[in-house]
LUMRORO-409687 format. One record per residue (C-alpha): residue in three letters; y, x, z. Coordinates in steps of 0.05 Angstrom, whole numbers, padded with zeros to 5 digits, always signed. Example, Ala and Ser with C-alpha at 12.3 -4.5 7.8 and 13.67 -1.06 7.14 Angstrom:
REM LUMRORO-409687
ala-00090+00246+00156
ser-00021+00273+00143
END
This chain:
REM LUMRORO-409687
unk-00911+00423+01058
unk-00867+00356+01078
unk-00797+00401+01059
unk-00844+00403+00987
unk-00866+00336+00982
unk-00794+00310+00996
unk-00777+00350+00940
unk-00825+00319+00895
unk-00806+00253+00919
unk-00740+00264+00903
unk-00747+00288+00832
unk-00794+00226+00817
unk-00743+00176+00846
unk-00690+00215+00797
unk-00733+00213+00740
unk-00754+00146+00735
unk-00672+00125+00753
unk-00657+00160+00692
unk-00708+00137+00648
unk-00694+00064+00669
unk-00619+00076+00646
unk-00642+00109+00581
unk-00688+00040+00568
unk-00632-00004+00592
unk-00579+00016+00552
unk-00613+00025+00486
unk-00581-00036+00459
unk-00506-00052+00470
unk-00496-00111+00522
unk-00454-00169+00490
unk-00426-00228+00539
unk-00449-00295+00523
unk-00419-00320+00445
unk-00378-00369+00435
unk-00398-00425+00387
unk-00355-00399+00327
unk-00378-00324+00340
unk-00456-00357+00334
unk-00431-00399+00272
unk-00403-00332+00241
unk-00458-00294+00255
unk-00494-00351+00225
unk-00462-00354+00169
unk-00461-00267+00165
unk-00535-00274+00163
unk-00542-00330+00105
unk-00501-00295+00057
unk-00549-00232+00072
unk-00606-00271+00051
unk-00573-00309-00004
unk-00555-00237-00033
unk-00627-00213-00026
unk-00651-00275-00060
unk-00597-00274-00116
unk-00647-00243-00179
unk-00565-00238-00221
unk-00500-00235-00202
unk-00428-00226-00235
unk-00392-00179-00208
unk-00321-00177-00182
unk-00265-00155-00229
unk-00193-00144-00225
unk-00135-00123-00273
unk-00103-00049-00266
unk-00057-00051-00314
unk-00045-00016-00375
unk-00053+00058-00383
unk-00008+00105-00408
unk-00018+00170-00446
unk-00044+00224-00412
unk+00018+00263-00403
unk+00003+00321-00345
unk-00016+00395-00345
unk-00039+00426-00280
unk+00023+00468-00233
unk+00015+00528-00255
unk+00007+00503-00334
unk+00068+00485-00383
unk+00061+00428-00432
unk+00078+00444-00514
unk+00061+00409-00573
unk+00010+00367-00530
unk-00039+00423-00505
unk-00026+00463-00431
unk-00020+00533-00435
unk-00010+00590-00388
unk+00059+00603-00366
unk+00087+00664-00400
unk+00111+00688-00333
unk+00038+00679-00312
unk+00012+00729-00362
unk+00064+00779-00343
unk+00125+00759-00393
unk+00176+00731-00351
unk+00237+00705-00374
unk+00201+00700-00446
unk+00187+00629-00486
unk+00117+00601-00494
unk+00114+00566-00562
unk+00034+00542-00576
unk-00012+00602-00565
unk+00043+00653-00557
unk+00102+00671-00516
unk+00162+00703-00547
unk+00224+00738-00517
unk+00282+00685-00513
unk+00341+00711-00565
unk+00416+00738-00535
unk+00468+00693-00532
unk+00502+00687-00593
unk+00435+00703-00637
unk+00392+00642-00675
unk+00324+00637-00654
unk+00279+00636-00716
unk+00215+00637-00692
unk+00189+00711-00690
unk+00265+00733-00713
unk+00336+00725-00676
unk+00383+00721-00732
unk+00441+00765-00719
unk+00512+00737-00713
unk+00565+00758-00761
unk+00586+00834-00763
unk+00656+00852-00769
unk+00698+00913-00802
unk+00726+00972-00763
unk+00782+00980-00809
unk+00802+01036-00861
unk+00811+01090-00805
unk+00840+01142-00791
unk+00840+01203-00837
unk+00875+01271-00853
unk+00939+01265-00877
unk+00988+01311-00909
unk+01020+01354-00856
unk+00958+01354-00807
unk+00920+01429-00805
unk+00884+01440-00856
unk+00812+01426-00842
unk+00829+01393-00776
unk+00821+01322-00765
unk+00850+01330-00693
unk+00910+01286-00705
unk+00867+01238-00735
unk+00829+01227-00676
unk+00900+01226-00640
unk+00925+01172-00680
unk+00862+01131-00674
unk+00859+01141-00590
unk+00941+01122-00588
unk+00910+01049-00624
unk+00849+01045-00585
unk+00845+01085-00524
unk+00830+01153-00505
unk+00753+01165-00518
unk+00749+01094-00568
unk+00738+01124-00625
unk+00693+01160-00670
unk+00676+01203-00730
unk+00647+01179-00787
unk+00645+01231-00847
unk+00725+01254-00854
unk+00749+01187-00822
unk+00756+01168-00752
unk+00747+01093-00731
unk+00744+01060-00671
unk+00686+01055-00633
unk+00640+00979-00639
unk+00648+00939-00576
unk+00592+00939-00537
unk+00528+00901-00560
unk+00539+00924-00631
unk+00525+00997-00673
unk+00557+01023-00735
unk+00530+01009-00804
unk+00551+01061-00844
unk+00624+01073-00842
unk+00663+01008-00836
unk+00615+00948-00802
unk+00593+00937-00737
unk+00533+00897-00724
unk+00502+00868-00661
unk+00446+00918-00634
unk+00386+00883-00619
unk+00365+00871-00551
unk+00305+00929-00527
unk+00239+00923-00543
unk+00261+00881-00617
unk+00257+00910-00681
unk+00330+00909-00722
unk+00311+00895-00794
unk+00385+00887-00803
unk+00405+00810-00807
unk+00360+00797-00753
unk+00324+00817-00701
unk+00240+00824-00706
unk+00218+00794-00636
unk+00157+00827-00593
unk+00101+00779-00575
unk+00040+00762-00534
unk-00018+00716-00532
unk-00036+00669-00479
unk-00090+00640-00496
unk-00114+00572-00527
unk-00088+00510-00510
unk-00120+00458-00466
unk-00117+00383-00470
unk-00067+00353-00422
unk-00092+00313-00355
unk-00070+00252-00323
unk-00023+00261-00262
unk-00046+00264-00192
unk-00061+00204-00170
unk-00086+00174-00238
unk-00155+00153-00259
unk-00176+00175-00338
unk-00218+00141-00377
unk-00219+00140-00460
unk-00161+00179-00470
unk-00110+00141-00427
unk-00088+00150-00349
unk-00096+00083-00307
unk-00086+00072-00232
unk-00150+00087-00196
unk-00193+00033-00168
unk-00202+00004-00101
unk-00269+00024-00059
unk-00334-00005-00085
unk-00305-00005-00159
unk-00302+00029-00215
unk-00254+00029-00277
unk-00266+00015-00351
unk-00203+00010-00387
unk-00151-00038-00352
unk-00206-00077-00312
unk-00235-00052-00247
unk-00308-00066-00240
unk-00346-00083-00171
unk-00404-00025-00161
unk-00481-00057-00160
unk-00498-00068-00089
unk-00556-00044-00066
unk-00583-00122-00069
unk-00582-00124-00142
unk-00575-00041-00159
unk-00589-00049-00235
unk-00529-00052-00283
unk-00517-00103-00329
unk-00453-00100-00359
unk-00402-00154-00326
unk-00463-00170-00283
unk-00519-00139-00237
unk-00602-00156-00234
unk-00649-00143-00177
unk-00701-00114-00240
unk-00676-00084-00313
unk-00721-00139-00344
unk-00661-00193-00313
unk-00609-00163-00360
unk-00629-00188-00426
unk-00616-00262-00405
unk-00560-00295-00384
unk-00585-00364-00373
unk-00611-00348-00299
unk-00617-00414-00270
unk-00581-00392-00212
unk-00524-00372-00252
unk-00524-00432-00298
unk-00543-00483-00237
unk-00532-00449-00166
unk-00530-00503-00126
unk-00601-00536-00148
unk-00622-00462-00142
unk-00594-00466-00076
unk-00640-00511-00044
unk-00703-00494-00090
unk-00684-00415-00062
unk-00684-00431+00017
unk-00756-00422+00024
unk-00768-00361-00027
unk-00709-00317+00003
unk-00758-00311+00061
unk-00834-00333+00041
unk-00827-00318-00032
unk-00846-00378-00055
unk-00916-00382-00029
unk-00913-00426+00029
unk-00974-00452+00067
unk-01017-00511+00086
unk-00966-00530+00153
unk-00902-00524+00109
unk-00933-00566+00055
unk-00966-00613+00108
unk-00893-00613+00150
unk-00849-00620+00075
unk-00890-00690+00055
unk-00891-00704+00122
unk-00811-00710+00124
unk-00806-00735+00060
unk-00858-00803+00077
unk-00807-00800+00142
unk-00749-00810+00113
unk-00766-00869+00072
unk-00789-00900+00138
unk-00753-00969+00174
unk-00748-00935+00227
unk-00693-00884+00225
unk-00695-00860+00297
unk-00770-00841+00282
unk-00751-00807+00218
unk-00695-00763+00255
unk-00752-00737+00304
unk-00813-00729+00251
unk-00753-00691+00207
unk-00732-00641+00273
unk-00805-00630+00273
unk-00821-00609+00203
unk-00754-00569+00205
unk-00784-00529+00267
unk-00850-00524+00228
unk-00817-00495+00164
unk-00775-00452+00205
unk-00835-00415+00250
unk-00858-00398+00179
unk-00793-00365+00152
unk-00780-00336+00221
unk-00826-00271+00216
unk-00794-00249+00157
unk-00725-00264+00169
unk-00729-00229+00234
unk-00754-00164+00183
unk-00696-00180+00144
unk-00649-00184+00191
unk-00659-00158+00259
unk-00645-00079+00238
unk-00579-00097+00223
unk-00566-00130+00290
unk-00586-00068+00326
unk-00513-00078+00367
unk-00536-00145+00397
unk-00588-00157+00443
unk-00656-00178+00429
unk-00631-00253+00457
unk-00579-00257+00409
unk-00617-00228+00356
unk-00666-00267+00358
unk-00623-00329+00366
unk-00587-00315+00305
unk-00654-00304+00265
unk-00680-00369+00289
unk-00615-00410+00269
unk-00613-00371+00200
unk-00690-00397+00187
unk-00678-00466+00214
unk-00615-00479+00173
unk-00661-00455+00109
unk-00708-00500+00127
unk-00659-00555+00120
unk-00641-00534+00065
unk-00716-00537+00034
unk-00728-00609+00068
unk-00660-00633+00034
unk-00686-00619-00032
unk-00750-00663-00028
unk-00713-00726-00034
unk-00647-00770-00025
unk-00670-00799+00031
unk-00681-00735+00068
unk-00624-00702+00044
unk-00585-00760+00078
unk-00616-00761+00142
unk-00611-00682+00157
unk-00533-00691+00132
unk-00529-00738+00195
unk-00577-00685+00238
unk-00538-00625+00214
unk-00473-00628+00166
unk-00456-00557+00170
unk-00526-00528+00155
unk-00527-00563+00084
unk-00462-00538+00078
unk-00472-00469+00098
unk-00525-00451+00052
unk-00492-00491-00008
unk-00427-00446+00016
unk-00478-00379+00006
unk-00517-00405-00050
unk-00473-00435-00103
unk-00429-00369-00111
unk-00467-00329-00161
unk-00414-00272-00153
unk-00441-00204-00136
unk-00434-00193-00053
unk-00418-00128-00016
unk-00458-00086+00036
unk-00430-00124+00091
unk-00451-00103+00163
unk-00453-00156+00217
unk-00384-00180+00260
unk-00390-00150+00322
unk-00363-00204+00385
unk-00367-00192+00456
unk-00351-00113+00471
END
């Protein structure tokens, strides 16, 4: 019984070590960040917000140059008259020419090619020959023959009717007695100046293609586009990111209803958008009695004597604001910060929220605007940095520091 209990005891203790580990490194452990990491993540998680926020964008274009004719057939395709065919060695004709639809034996050297014919070249004359003459047996054209080998060779010459002549040179046949004209090569049909050609189909003709490597579009071959874009004509095109996924043209909308007008006030006037925005990217607007109470709040502060007071009551109403936005940012953000931990994560959320609700605060008057400049310079200037570009953004997935 204690051997079995020790057992137990041992599997338990291995167990929960292993489950422990499991828990423990669920998230990635980062060192301690720097104060420019924190700023970049910072400034990583504005732009996310300022591109959920963003109701129209413009997207990002660049030039490809001109395109050129499309000019290619596929490897195994020939080009003619501006349509790829089959290669006549691919249907079996080797050697043969392909000209449009149909592939025709090439002519001999020495013939003209005329299409379906291969015009002869000249023919030439064999000469009167040899015939009987007085004194030869009678009947006998034996010496004839004789006379025409002693010219010609032994076994160069031939009969034709009571006349010997010597024989054509090769690649040509007799024509009656006296001419010799070129044979025509096998499978041709001599009509007598020229030779009829065979022939074979191979098929219709398909429009060329642009070379490998090439992008088509409307009938010309361009260089293709980067990632993320798309071509049309010699401009490439940034694809809709999933922040504003509807397609308008030179632009992108969060809804199809956004399209029709291109007098968005954050388009014509992003940076009084900007600060109007900071509380809708995360609260949509609505708000509630604290951020009301802690907005006039700042706003009757900074009008105060008494700037050291002002400075505090603004910190507060900053924190206020910012407990408010926090909930939601977090929801926004924190699933993409699933490589930090939950201390960094949440530090970056809370940073993001309170820099927005500067941002909010600075828009309620001069006065206040001033005052958080002194507090914070760089928060003003990071969301104004996010805010006024009305340029379409990119998935972007956090920087990763401290692995």
């Amino acid at each position: 019984m204690k051997i079995i209990a020790k057992t137990i005891m041992v599997l338990c203790v291995s167990a929960f070590t292993l489950l422990s580990s499991a828990c423990c490194t669920q998230r990635s452990t980062v060192r301690t960040l720097t104060p420019e990491e924190k700023n970049e993540l910072l400034r990583w998680s504005l732009r996310e917000l300022g591109k959920a926020s963003q109701p129209y964008c413009w997207r990002h274009s660049y030039g490809r140059g001109a395109g050129v004719p499309v000019n290619a057939c596929p490897e195994d395709q020939e080009k003619d008259a501006g349509l790829c065919y089959r290669t006549c060695e691919d249907i079996g004709r080797p050697g043969w020419k392909g000209v449009g639809p149909v592939c025709w034996p090439r002519c001999p050297s020495g013939f003209r090619d005329d299409g379906a014919y291969c015009f002869k070249p000249d023919s030439y004359g064999r000469g009167v020959g040899f015939p009987w003459k007085i004194g030869d047996k009678a009947f006998d054209l034996g010496n004839a023959r004789k006379r025409c080998e002693r010219k010609h060779g032994e076994g160069q010459c031939e009969k034709s009717g009571a006349i010997y002549y010597p024989k054509c040179k090769e690649g040509y046949r007799a024509m009656g007695c006296c001419v010799c004209s070129p044979r025509c090569p096998s499978g041709m049909t001599d009509i007598g100046i020229s030779c009829q050609k065979q022939s074979k189909g191979r098929g219709v003709g398909k429009p060329m293609k642009c070379k490998k490597g090439q992008a088509y579009d409307a009938g010309l071959c361009y260089k293709p586009c980067k990632e993320n874009y798309h071509g049309v004509g010699p401009m490439c095109w940034q694809d809709c990111p999933s922040t504003q996924p509807v397609n308008c043209g030179a632009g992108c909308a969060t809804h199809a209803s956004q399209c029709a007008d291109k007098t968005i006030r954050q388009v014509l006037a992003p940076l009084e958008v900007a600060l109007n925005v900071a509380m809708a990217v995360t609260t949509g607007g609505s708000g509630n009695a604290a951020v009301n109470a802690a907005k006039a709040s700042a706003k009757t502060a900074a009008k105060s004597a008494s700037k050291a007071v002002a400075k505090e009551t603004i910190r507060k109403s900053t924190k206020t604001i910012a407990r408010e936005m926090l909930p939601d940012i977090r929801r926004k953000l924190t699933k993409k910060l699933h490589e930090y931990s939950d201390t960094i994560a949440d530090e970056v959320c809370e940073n993001a929220a309170e820099t927005l609700a500067e941002a909010a605060l600075a828009n309620e008057s001069p006065d206040t605007k001033d005052l958080l400049m002194t507090l914070d310079p760089t928060g003003i200037a990071n969301v104004a940095d996010v805010f006024t570009n009305p340029k379409c953004g990119f998935d972007e997935e956090p920087p990763i520091f401290g692995r």
